[in-house]
C-alpha positions as CSV (number, residue, x, y, z in Angstrom):
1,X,-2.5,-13.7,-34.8
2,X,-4.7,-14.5,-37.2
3,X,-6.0,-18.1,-37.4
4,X,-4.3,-20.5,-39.8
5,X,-7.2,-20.6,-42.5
6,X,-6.8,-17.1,-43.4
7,X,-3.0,-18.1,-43.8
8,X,-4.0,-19.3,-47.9
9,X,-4.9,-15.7,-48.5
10,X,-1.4,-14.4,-47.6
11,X,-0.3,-17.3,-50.0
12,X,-2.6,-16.5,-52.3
13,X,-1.9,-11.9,-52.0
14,X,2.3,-12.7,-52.8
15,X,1.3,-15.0,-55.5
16,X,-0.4,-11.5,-57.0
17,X,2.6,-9.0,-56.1
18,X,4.1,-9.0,-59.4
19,X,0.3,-7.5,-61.2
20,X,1.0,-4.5,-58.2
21,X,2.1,-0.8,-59.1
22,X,2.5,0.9,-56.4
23,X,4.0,4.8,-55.8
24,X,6.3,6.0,-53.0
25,X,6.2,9.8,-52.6
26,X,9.1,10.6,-49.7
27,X,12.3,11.9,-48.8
28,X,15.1,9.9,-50.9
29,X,18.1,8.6,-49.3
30,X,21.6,7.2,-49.8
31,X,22.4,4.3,-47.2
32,X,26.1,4.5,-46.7
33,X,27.9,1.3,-45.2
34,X,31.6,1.5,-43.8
35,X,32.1,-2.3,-42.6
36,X,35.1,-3.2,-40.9
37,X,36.8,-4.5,-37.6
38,X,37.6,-3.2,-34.2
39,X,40.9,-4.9,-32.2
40,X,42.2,-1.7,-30.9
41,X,41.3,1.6,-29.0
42,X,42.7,5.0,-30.6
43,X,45.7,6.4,-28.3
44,X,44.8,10.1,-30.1
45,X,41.2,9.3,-28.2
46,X,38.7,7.1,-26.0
47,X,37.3,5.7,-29.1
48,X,37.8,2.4,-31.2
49,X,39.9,2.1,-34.6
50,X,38.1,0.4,-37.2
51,X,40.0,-1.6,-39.8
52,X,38.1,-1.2,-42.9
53,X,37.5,-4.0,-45.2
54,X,34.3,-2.9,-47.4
55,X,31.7,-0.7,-48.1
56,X,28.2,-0.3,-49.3
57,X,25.8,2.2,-50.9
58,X,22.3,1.1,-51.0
59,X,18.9,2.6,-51.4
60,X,17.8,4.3,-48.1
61,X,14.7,6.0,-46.9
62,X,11.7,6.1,-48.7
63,X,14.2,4.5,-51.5
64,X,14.2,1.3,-49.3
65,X,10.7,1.2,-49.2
66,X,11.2,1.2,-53.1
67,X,13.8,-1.7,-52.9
68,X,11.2,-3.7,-50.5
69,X,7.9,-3.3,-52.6
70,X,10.8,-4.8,-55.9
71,X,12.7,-7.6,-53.3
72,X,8.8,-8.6,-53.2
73,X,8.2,-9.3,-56.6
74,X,6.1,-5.7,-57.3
75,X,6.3,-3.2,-59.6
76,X,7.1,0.6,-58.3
77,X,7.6,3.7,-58.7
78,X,9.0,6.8,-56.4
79,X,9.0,10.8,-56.3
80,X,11.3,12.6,-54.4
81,X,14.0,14.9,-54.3
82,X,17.7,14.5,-54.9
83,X,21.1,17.0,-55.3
84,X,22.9,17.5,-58.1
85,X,25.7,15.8,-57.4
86,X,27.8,12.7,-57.8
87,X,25.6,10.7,-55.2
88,X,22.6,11.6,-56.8
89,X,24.4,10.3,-59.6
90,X,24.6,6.9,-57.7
91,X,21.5,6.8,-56.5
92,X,20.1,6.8,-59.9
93,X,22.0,4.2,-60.8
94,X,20.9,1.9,-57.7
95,X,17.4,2.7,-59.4
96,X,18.7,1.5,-62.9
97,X,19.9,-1.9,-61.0
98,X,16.7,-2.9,-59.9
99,X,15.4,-1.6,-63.3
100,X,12.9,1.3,-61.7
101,X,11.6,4.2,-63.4
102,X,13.2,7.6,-62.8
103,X,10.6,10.4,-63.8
104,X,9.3,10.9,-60.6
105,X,13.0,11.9,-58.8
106,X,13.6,15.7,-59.3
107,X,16.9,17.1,-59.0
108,X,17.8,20.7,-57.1
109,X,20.9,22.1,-56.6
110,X,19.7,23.9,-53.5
111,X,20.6,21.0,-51.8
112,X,23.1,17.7,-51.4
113,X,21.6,14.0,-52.1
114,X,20.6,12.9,-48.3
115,X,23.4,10.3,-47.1
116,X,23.6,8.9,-43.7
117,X,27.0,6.8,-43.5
118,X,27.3,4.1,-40.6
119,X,30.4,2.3,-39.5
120,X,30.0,-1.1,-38.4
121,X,31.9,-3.2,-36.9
122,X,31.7,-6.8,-35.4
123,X,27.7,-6.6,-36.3
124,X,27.4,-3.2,-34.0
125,X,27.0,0.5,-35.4
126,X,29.8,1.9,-33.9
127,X,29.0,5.5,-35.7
128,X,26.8,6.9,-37.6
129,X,27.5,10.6,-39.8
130,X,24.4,12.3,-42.0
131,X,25.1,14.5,-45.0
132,X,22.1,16.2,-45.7
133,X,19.6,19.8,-45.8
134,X,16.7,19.3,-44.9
135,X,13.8,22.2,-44.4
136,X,10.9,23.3,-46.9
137,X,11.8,23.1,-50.7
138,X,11.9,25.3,-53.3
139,X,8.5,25.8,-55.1
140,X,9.9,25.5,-58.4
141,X,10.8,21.5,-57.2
142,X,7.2,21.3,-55.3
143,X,5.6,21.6,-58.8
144,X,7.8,19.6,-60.5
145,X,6.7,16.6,-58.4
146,X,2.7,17.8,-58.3
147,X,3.2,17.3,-61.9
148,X,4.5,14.3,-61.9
149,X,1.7,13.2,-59.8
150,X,-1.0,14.8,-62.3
151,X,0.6,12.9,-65.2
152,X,1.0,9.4,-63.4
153,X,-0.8,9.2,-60.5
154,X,-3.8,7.1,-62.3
155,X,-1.3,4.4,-63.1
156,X,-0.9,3.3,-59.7
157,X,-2.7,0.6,-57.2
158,X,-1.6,2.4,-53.9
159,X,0.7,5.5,-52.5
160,X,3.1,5.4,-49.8
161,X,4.0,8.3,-48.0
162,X,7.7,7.7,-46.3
163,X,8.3,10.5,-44.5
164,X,12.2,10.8,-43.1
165,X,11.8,14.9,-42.6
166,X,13.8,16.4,-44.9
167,X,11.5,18.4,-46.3
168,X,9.8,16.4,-49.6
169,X,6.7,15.8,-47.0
170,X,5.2,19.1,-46.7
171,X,1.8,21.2,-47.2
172,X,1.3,21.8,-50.4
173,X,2.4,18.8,-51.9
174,X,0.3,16.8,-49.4
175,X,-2.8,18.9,-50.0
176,X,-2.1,18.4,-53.7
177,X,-1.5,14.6,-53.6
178,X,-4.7,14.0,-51.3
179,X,-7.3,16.0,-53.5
180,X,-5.6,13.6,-56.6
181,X,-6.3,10.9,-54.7
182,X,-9.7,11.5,-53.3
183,X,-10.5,11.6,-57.0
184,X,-9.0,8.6,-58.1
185,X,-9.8,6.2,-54.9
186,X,-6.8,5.0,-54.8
187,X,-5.7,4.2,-50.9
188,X,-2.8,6.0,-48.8
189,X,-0.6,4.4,-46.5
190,X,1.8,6.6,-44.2
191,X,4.7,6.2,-42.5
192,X,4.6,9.3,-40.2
193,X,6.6,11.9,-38.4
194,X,5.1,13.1,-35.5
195,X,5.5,16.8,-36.1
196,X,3.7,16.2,-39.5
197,X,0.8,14.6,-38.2
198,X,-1.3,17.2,-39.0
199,X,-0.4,16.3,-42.9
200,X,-1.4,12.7,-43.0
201,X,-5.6,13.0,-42.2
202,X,-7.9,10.6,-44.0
203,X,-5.2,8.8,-44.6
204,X,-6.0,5.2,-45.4
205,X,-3.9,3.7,-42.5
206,X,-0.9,5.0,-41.1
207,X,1.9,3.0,-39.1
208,X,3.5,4.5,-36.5
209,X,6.2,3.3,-34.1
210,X,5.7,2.7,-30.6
211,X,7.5,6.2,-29.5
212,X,5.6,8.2,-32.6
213,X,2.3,6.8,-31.8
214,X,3.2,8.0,-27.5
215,X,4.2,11.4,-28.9
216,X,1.6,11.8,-31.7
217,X,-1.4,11.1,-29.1
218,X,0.2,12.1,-26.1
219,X,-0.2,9.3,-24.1
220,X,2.3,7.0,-22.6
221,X,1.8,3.2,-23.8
222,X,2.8,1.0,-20.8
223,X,0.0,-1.5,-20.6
224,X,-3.0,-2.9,-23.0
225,X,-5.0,-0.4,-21.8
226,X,-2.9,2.5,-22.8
227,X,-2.0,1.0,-26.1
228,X,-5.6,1.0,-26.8
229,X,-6.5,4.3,-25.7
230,X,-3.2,5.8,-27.8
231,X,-4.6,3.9,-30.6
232,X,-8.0,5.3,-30.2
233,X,-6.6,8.6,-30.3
234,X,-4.4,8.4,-33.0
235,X,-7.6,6.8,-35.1
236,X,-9.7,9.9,-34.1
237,X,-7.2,13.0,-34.5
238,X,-5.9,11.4,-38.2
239,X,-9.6,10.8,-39.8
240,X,-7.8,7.4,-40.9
241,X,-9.6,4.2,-41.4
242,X,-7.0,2.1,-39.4
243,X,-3.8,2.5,-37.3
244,X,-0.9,-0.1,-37.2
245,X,1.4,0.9,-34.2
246,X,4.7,-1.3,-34.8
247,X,6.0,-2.1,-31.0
248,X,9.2,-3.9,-32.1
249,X,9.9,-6.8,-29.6
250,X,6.4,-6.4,-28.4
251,X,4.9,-7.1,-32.3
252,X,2.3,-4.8,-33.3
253,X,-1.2,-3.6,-32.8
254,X,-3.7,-3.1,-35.2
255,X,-7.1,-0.7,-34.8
256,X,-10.1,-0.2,-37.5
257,X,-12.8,2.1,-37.0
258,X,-15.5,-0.2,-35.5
259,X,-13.4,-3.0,-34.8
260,X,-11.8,-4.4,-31.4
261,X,-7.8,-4.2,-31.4
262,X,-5.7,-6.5,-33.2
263,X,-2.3,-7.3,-31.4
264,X,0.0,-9.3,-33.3
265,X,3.4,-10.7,-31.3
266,X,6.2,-10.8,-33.3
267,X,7.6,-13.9,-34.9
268,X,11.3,-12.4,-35.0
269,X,13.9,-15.3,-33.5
270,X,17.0,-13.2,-33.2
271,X,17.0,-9.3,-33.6
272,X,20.8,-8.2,-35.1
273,X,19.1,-5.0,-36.5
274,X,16.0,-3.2,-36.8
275,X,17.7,-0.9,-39.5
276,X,14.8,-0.2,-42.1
277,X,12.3,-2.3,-40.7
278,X,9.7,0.0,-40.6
279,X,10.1,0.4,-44.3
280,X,9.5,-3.6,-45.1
281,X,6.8,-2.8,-43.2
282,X,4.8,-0.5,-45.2
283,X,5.8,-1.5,-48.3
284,X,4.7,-5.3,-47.5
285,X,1.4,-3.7,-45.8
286,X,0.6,-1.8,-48.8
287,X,1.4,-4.9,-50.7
288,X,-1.0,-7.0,-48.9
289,X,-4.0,-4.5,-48.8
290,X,-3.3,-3.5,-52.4
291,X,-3.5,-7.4,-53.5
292,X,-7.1,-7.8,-51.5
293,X,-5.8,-8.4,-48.4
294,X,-7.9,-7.3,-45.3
295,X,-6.3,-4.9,-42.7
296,X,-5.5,-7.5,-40.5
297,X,-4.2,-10.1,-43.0
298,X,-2.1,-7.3,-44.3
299,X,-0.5,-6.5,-40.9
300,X,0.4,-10.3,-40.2
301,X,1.8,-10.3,-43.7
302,X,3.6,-7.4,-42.7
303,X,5.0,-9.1,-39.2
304,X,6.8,-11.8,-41.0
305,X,8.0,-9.8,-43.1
306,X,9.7,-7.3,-40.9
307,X,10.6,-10.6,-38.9
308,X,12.8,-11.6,-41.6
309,X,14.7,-8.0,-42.1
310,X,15.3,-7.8,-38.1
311,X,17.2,-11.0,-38.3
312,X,19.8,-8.8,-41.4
313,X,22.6,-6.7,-40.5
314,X,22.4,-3.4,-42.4
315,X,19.4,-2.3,-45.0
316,X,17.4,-5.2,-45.3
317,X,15.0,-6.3,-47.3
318,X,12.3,-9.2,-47.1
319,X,11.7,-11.3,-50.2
320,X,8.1,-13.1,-51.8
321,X,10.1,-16.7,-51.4
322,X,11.3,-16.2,-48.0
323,X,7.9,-14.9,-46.8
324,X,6.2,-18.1,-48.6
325,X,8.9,-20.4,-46.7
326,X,7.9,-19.0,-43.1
327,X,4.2,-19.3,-44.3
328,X,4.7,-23.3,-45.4
């Protein structure tokens, strides 16, 4: 943890989240939430029968990252990919609601709007059901969003690459978006899939989970030892400046080029659901760095923050006033 004087700067980085533009280039989802109650167990099956008393339908994916980087006071922007269809209908009005622009979502009919529905009940996911495609798109829709990119790219502080793989991550529009920003020095932060890692190098930091970052260096993290070595690994193979490897219950660990690693332990009282949490993560990161924040001020930043959302039951997000209250 970082020592107390350096806990002004955080004050001083959220104060400065609403003068932050920031894009999200990822793979655009529809959070689907079926809440009810369970008193019985079906006599048709071993399963339970939920009594349904409400449902949501919230911003998911790299769309959550979205509804962080706004729940934080910033300014933002995304590209991605939906159907056309009546939840891609929805999900440009969840945009509308928290008043975000809408140029950069490109619609296809080669595919449905991504929606994963969960059925919760008494606080536990008792199901969960995905409506999607996912595979390479179309390149008609790959340079639609390159030239989005070309026309607003310059207007932003940072990117973040949220990468749920269903297919808006890929090649060509990776290759395109790095070149643009090599150009403009503007920093990338990436939320990765393993089998993409090959996509993400000189990336500005990129923050995987404890099983990606075991699967993306191949090594198994059981000790500090291990950690460091995977971290090591990861910082060598992805040309990155920095790697934050987010260990859940175990907090996270931070490595620069350079620098000895940073563990952070995680300030999380009560966990009801990690739902999203990697999300507040990099959208709070990406804050922090973006508002002058070094690496490892940004991670604690991040920390609380994804403290706050695990304590939430369903798509969470973290706001500037709860973060300030943990950090008085």
């Amino acid at each position: 943890m970082i020592e107390k004087k350096h806990w002004e700067n955080l004050r001083q980085a959220i104060g400065k989240f609403p003068s932050v533009n920031i894009l999200v280039v990822g793979d655009i989802i529809v959070d689907h939430f079926i809440w009810g109650s369970v008193s019985r167990i079906s006599p048709e099956a071993p399963v339970p029968v939920v009594n349904v008393t409400d449902e949501t339908l919230l911003l998911g994916g790299s769309a959550n990252v979205l509804h962080n980087l706004y729940a934080l006071g910033a300014k933002a922007s995304i590209c991605g990919v939906i159907g056309d269809d009546a939840m891609g209908e929805h999900l440009l009005t969840l945009l509308d609601e928290i008043d975000s622009p809408k140029n950069g979502v490109i619609k296809t009919n080669d595919r449905p709007t991504t929606k994963k529905s969960r059925i919760i009940a008494q606080n536990q996911q008792v199901v969960r059901v995905d409506r999607e495609k996912s595979g390479p798109l179309s390149k008609n829709t790959i340079a639609d969003l390159c030239a989005f990119l070309d026309s607003h790219l310059s207007s932003f502080d940072a990117v973040i690459v949220s990468d749920y793989s269903k297919g808006v991550i890929c090649a060509p529009l990776m290759d395109h978006l790095r070149k643009k920003l090599q150009d403009l020095q503007i920093p990338m932060i990436v939320d990765p899939k393993p089998f993409h890692a090959d996509l993400f190098h000189d990336a500005t930091i990129i923050t995987p989970n404890h099983h990606e970052a075991e699967l993306m260096s191949g090594i198994e993290i059981d000790d500090d030892e291990s950690l460091l070595q995977a971290a090591s690994t990861l910082l060598d193979k992805s040309g990155s400046t920095a790697v934050l490897i987010t260990r859940g219950e175990a907090g996270m660990a931070l490595l620069e080029k350079k620098k000895q690693i940073f563990t952070i332990p995680t300030v999380a009282k009560e966990i009801y659901d990690v739902t999203g949490a990697g999300d507040t993560v990099i959208a709070s990161l990406s804050l922090g760095l973006a508002s002058g924040l070094s690496f490892a001020e940004a991670a604690t930043l991040a920390n609380f923050a994804a403290g706050i959302v695990v304590g939430k039951v369903g798509t969470a997000t973290a706001s500037a006033t709860e973060l300030l209250e943990i950090l008085s």
